[in-house]
C-alpha positions in Angstrom: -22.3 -8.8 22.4 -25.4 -7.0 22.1 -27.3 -6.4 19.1 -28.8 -2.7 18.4 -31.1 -1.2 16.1 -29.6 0.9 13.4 -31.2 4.3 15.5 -29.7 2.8 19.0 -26.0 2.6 17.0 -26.4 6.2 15.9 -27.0 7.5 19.1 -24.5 5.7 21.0 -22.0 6.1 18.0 -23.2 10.1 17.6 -23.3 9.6 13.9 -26.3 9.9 11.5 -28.2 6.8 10.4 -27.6 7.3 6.9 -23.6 6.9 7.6 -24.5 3.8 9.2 -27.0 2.4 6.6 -24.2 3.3 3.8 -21.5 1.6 5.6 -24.1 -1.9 5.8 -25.2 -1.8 1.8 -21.2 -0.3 0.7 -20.4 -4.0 3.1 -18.1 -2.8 5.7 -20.9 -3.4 8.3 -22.9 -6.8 8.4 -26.5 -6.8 9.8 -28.7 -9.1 10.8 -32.6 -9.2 10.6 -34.3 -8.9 14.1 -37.4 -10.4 15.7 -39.2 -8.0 15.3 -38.1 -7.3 11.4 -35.8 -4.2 11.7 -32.2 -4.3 10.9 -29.7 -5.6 14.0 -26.2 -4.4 14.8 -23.8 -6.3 16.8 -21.6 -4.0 18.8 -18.8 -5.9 17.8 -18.9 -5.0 14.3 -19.6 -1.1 15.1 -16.5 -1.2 17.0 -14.4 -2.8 14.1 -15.8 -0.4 11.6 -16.2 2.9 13.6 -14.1 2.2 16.4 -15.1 2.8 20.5 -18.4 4.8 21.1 -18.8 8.2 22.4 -18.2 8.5 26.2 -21.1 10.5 26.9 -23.1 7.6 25.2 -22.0 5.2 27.4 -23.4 7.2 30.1 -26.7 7.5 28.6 -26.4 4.1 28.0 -26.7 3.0 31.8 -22.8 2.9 31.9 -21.7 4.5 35.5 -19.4 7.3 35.2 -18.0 10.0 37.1 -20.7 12.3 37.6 -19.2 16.0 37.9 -20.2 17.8 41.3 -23.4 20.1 41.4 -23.5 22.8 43.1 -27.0 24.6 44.3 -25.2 28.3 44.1 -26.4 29.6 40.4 -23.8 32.4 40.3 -21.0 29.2 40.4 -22.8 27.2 37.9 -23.2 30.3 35.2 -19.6 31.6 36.0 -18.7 27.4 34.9 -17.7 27.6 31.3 -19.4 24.8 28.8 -16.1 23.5 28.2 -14.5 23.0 31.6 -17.5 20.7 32.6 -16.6 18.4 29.4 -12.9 18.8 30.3 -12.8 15.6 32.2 -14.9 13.6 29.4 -12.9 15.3 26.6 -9.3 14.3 28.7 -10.7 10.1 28.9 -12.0 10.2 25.2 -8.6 11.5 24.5 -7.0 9.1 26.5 -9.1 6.2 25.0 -8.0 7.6 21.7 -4.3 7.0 22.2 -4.7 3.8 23.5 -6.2 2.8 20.3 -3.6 5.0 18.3 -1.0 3.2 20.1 -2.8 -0.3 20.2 -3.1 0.5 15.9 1.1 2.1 15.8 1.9 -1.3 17.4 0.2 -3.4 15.3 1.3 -1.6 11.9 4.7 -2.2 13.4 4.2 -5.9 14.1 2.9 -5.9 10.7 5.8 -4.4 9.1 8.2 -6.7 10.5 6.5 -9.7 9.8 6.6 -8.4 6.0 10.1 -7.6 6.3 10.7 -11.4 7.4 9.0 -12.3 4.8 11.0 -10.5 2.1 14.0 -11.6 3.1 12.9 -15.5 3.1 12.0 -15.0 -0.5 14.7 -12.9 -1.4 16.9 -16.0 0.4 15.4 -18.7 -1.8 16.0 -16.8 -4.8 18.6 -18.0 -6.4 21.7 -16.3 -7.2 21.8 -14.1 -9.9 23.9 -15.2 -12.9 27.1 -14.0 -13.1 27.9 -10.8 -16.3 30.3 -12.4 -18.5 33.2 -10.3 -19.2 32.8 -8.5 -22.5 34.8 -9.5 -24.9 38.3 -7.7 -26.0 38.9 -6.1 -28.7 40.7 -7.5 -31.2 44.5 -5.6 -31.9 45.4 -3.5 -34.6 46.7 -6.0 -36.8 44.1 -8.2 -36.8 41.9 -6.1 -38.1 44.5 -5.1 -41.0 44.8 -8.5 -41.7 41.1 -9.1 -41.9 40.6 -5.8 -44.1 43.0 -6.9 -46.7 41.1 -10.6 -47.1 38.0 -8.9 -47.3 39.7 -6.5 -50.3 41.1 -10.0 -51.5 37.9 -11.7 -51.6 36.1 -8.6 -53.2 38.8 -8.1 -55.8 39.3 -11.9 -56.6 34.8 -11.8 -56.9 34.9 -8.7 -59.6 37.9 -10.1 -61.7 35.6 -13.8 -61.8 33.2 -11.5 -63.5 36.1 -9.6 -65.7 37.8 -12.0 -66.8 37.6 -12.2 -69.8 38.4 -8.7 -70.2 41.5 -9.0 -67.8 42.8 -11.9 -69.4 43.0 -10.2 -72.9 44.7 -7.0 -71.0 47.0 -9.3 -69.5 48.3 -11.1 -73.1 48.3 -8.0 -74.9 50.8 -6.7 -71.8 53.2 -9.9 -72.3 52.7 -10.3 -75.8 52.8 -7.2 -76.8 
């Protein structure tokens, strides 16, 4: 493709130069040095980061369009409005538009899917998840009496170890006694 001059790409792009210089030093637009030691576009990489250029452009540019029909009566030409002259340029810049909203919608689509393919292979070599033991029952009533009076037991039997002496002498003075 050809290769323009930083003032060339913002005329045929209708943007300012400095949008175009911030776009090569943030790195969303590569250029190269020229011959003649300026700064070099390639078209490609204007159309990747600011998409097609202006119609009208493309005209100046040497580009043949559809040129409107002149007329020499000056009443017709004044009576014309601005924006009906433009009306066919505005409707094919529109219509370029959609194509490249439609060309994007199909690609986002395209993309989507292929992500969506991709999640379910992963989520397919996943392995299963582990099954949730049940929890475990409760135990019945009686168990739990049964457990309370060996702890009372084991306390009781504990604190008369430590008394006993003092139970011991209780307990012959009762059968003695």
């Amino acid at each position: 493709m050809a290769i323009l001059s930083i003032s060339e790409a913002a005329r045929t792009w209708r943007m300012g130069r400095t949008t175009i210089q911030r776009a090569i030093r943030e790195g969303r637009l590569s250029a190269a040095i020229q011959s003649n030691g300026g700064k070099g576009i390639d078209t490609s990489e204007l159309v990747r980061v600011f998409g097609e250029p202006c119609i009208d452009a493309e005209r100046d540019a040497g580009v043949d369009a559809p040129t409107p029909p002149t007329t020499n009566d000056p009443m017709q030409a004044d009576t014309e409005a601005p924006s009906q002259r433009d009306a066919p340029q505005a409707v094919v810049a529109l219509q370029t538009q959609v194509r490249l909203l439609e060309t994007q919608l199909a690609e986002a689509h395209d993309r989507e899917l292929w992500f969506r393919r991709q999640l379910e292979e992963v989520q397919r070599l996943l392995p299963a998840p582990a099954p949730v033991p049940p929890p475990k029952p409760a135990p019945p009533r009686r168990a739990r009496l049964w457990l309370l009076a060996a702890l009372l037991l084991a306390l009781l039997a504990f604190a008369g170890w430590r008394w006993r002496d003092v139970i011991h002498a209780t307990v012959v003075r009762l059968v003695v006694g």
